[in-house]
PyMOL commands that place a pseudoatom at each C-alpha (Angstrom):
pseudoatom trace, name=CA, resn=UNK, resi=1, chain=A, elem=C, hetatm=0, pos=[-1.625, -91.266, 182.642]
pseudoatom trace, name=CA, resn=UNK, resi=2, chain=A, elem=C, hetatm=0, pos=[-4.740, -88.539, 182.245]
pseudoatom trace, name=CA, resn=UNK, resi=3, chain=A, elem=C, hetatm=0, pos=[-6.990, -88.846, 180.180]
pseudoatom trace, name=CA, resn=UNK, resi=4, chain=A, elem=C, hetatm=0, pos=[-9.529, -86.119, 179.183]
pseudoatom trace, name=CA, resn=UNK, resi=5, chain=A, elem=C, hetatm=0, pos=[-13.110, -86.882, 179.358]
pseudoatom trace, name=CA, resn=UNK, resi=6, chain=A, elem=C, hetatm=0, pos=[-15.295, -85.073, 176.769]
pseudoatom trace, name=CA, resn=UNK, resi=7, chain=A, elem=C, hetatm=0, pos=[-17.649, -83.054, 177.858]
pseudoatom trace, name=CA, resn=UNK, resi=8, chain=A, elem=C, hetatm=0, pos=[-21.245, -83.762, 179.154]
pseudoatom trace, name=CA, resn=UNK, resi=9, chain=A, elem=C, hetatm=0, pos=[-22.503, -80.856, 177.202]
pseudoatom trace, name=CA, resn=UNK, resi=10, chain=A, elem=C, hetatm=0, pos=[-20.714, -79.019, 174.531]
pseudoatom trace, name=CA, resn=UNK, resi=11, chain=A, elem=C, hetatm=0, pos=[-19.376, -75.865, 175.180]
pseudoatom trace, name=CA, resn=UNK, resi=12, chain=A, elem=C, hetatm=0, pos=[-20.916, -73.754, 172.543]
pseudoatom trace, name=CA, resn=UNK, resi=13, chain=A, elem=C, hetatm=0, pos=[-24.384, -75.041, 173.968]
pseudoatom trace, name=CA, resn=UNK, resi=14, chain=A, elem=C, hetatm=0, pos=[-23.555, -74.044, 177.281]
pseudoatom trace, name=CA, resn=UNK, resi=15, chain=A, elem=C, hetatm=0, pos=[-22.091, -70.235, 175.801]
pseudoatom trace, name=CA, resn=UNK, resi=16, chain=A, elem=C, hetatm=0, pos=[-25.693, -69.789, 174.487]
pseudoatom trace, name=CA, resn=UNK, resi=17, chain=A, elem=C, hetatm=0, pos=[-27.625, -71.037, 177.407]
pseudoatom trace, name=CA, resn=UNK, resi=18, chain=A, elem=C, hetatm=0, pos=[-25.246, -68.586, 179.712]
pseudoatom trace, name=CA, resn=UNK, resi=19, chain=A, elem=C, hetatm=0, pos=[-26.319, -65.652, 177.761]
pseudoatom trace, name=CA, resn=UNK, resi=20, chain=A, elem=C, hetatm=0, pos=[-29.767, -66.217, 177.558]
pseudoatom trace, name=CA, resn=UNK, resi=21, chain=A, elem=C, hetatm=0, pos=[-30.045, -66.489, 181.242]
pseudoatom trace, name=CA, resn=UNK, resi=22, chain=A, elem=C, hetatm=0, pos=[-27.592, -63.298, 181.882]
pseudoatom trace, name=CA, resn=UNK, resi=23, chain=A, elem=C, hetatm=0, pos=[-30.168, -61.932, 179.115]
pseudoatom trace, name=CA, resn=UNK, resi=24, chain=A, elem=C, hetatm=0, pos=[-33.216, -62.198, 181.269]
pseudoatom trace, name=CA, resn=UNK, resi=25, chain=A, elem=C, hetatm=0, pos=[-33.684, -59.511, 183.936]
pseudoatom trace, name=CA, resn=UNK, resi=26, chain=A, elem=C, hetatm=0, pos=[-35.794, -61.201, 186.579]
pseudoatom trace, name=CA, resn=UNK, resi=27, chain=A, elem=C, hetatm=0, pos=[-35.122, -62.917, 189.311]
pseudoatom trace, name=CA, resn=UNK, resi=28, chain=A, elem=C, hetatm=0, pos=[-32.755, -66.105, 189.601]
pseudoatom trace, name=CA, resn=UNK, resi=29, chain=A, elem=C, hetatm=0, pos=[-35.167, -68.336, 190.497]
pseudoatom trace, name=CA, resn=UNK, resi=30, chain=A, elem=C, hetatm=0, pos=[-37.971, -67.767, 187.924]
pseudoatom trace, name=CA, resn=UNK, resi=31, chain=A, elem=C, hetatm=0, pos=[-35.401, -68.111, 184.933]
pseudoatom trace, name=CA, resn=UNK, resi=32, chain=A, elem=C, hetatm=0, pos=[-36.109, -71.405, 183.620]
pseudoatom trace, name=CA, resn=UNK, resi=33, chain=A, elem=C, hetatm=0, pos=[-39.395, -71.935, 181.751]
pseudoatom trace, name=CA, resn=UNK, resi=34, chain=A, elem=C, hetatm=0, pos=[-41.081, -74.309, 184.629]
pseudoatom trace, name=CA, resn=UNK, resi=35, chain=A, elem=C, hetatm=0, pos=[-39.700, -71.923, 187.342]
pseudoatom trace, name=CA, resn=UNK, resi=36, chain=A, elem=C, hetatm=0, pos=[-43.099, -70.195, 187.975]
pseudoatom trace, name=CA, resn=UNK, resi=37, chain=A, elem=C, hetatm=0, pos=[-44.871, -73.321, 188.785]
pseudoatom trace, name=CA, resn=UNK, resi=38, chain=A, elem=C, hetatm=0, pos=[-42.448, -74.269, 191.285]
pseudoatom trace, name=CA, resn=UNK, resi=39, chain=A, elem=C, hetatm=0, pos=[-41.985, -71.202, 192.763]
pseudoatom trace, name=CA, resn=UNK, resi=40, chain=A, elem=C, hetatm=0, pos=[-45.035, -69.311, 192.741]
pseudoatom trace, name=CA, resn=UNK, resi=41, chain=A, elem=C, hetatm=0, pos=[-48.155, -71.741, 191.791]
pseudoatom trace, name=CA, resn=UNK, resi=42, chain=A, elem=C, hetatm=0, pos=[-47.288, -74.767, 194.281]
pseudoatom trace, name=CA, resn=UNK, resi=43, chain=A, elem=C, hetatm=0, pos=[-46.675, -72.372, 197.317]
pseudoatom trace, name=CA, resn=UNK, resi=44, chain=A, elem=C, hetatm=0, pos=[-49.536, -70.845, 196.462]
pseudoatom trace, name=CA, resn=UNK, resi=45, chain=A, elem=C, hetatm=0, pos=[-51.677, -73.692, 196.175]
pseudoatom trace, name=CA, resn=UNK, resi=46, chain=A, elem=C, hetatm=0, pos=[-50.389, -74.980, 199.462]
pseudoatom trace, name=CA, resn=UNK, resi=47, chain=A, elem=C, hetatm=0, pos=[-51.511, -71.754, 201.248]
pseudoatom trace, name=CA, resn=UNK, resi=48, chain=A, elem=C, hetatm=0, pos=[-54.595, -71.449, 199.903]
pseudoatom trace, name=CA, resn=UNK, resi=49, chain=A, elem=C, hetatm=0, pos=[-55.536, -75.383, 200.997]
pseudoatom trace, name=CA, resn=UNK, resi=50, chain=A, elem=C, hetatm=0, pos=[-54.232, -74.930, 204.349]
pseudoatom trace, name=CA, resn=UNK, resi=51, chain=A, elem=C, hetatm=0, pos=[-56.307, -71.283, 205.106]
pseudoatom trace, name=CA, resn=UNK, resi=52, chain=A, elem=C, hetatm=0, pos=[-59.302, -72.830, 203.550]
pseudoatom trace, name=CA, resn=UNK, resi=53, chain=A, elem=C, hetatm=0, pos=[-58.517, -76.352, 206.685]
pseudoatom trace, name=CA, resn=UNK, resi=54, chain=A, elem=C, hetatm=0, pos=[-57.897, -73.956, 208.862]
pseudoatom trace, name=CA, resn=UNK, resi=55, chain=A, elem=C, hetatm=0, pos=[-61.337, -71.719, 208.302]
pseudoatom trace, name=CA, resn=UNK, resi=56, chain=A, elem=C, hetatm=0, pos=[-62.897, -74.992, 207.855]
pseudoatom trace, name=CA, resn=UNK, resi=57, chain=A, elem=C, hetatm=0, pos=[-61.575, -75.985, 211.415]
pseudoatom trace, name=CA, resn=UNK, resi=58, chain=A, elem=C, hetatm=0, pos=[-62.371, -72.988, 212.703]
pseudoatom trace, name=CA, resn=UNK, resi=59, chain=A, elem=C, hetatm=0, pos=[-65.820, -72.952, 211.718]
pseudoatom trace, name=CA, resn=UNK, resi=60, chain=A, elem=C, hetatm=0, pos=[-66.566, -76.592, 212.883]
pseudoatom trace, name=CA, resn=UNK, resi=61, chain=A, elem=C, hetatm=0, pos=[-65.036, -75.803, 215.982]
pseudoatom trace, name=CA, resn=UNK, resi=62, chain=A, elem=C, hetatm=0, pos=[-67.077, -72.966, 216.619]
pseudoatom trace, name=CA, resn=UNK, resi=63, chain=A, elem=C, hetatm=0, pos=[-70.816, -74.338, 215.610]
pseudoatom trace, name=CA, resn=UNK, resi=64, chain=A, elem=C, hetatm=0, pos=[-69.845, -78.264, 217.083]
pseudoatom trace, name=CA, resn=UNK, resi=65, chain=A, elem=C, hetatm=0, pos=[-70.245, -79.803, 213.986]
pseudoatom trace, name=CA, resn=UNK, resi=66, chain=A, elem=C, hetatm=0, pos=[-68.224, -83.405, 212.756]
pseudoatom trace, name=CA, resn=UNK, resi=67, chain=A, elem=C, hetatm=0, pos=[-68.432, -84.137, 216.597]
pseudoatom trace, name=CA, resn=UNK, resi=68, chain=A, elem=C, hetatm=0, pos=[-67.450, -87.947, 217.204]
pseudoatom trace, name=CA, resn=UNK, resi=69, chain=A, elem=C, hetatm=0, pos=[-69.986, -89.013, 220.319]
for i in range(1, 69): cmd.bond("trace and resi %d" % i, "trace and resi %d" % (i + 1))
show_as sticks, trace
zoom trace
């Protein structure tokens, strides 16, 4: 006894999302059209906030300032 699930997705669908992405010369992981954010922006952000707590560390550190007594 098999039976044969339908699809999630139907196949034409999937055909025309395949050739857009083979379409698009850039790299795989900026293909989709929120790709950027996660893979540039957010990194980005994240590496600007912790150089600016480190500089901000830094700087404390060095002039004795936020000192608990």
């Amino acid at each position: 006894m098999s039976s044969v699930e339908p699809p999630f997705r139907p196949r034409e669908k999937i055909i025309e999302k395949q050739k857009r992405f083979q379409s698009i010369h850039k790299h795989t992981y900026l293909k989709g059209p929120y790709d950027k954010i996660t893979s540039v922006a957010i990194p980005v952000a994240l590496a600007a906030t912790s150089l600016y707590l480190i500089g901000r560390g830094i700087y404390n550190l060095s002039h004795g300032v936020g000192r608990k007594e």
